[in-house]
N, C-alpha and C positions, 0 to 999 in steps of 0.2 A: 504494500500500500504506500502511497506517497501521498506528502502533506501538502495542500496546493494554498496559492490565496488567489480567491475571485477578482475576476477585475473590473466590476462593477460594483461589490459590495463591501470589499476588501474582507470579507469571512476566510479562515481558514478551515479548510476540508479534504474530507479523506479519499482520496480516487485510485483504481486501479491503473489511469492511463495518467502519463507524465503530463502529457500535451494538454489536457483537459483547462479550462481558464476558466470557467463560469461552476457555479455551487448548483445552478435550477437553471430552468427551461426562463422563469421571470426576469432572470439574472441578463440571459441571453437577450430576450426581447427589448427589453430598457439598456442594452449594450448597444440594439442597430437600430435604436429610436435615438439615441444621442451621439452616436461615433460623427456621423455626418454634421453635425452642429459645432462638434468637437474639430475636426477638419477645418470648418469656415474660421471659426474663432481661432485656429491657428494662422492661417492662410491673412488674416487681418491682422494680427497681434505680429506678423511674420512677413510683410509685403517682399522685402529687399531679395530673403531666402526662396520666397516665393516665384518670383521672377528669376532666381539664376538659375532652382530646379527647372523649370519649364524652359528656360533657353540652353540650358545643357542638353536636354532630353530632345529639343529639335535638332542641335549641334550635333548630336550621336546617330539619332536617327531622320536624315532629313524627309527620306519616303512619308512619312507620316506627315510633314508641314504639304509637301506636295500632294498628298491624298486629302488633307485636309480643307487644302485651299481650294483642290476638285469638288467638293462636298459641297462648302461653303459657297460657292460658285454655280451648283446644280441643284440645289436643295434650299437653297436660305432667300426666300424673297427678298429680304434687307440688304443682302449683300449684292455689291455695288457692280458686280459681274450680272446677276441674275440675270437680266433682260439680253444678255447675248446669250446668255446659256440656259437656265433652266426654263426660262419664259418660253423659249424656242425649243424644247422639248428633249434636250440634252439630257442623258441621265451618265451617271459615274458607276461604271460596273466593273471597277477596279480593286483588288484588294490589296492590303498593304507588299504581301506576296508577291503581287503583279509586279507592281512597283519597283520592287526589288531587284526582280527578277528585269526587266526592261533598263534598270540604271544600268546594272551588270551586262547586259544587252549591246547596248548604246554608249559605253563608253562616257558613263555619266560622268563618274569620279577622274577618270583622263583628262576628259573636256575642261572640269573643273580646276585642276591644277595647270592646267597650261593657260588658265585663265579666259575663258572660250565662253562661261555662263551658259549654262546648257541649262534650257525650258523643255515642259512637255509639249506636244504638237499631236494632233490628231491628223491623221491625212487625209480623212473625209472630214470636209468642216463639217457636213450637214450630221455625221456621225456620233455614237457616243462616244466616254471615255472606252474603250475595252481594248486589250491589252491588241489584237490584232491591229486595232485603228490608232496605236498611241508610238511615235517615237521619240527621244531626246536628242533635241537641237541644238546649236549657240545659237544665242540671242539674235545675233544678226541675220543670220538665215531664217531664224522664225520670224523676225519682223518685215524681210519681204515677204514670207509664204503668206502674211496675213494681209499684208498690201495686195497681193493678187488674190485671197479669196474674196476680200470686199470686190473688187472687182466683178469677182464672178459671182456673189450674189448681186452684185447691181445688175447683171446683167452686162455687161461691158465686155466680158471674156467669157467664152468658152470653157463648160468643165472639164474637159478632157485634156485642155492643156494646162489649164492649171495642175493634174495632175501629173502631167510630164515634166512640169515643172519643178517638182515636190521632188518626184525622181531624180531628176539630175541633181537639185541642193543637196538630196543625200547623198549620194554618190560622190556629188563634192569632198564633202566633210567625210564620210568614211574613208577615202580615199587619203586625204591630208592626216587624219589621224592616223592612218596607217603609215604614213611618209614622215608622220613628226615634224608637221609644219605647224602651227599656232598662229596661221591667219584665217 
């Protein structure tokens, strides 16, 4: 038997399993009616720590800011994307997995050190996120791909060349990344 103390009630009692924390079932209940309040009152009484966890944990894992900001973007009426994306019927059927898996792909983290700024890109605008329609670009190449797909929803250009277009930027950059060029 092992002598525990609850951590709700602070009683000590007697339990077969070490791991055990709570004395009763009540003990438990009034543990995940206040943990969460407990939490906030940290996170306020804690701002500065608060903010460097959370920017460490994007630091470590960026997938997650870039999945999130896909979310926020197809999901959130407020947010300041909406009306290109989710208004227009775009949805995110990405998981963090994907994500991962397409950085490692694409030559995310390369891009990144040779200082290139590599964004997501769909290569059907009109498409969702999903991992077949999503590549990682440098910034400057995505900034024309998206000067011609305005075009091509105005109407002005042709979709089929826009997407020969897409073709060749990548082929660009794949190609210099593989030569170790950094323009």
């Amino acid at each position: 038997m092992h002598k525990v103390i609850c951590e709700t009630c602070n009683k000590e009692f007697e339990t077969n399993h070490s791991t055990k924390k709570f004395c009763s079932k009540e003990c438990i209940r009034i543990q995940r009616k206040t943990y969460p309040e407990k939490i906030k009152a940290w996170r306020k009484s804690h701002p500065e720590e608060n903010r460097a966890i959370r920017k460490l944990e994007k630091l470590k894992h960026p997938e997650y800011r870039i999945l999130s900001n896909i979310y926020q973007r197809c999901n959130n009426p407020k947010a300041d994307a909406f009306s290109h994306y989710g208004a227009r019927g775009i949805k995110c059927l990405l998981t963090s997995a994907d994500v991962r898996f397409l950085m490692k792909e694409y030559g995310y983290f390369e891009m990144k050190e040779i200082g290139l700024k590599p964004q997501i890109h769909r290569l059907n605008p009109n498409g969702d996120y999903e991992i077949s329609n999503c590549v990682f670009l440098p910034i400057k190449i995505h900034k024309s791909i998206e000067k011609l797909t305005k075009q091509v929803l105005s109407g002005r250009r042709g979709e089929t060349k826009l997407f020969r277009k897409i073709i060749n930027f990548y082929k660009q950059i794949t190609s210099s990344l593989k030569n170790g060029d950094s323009q």
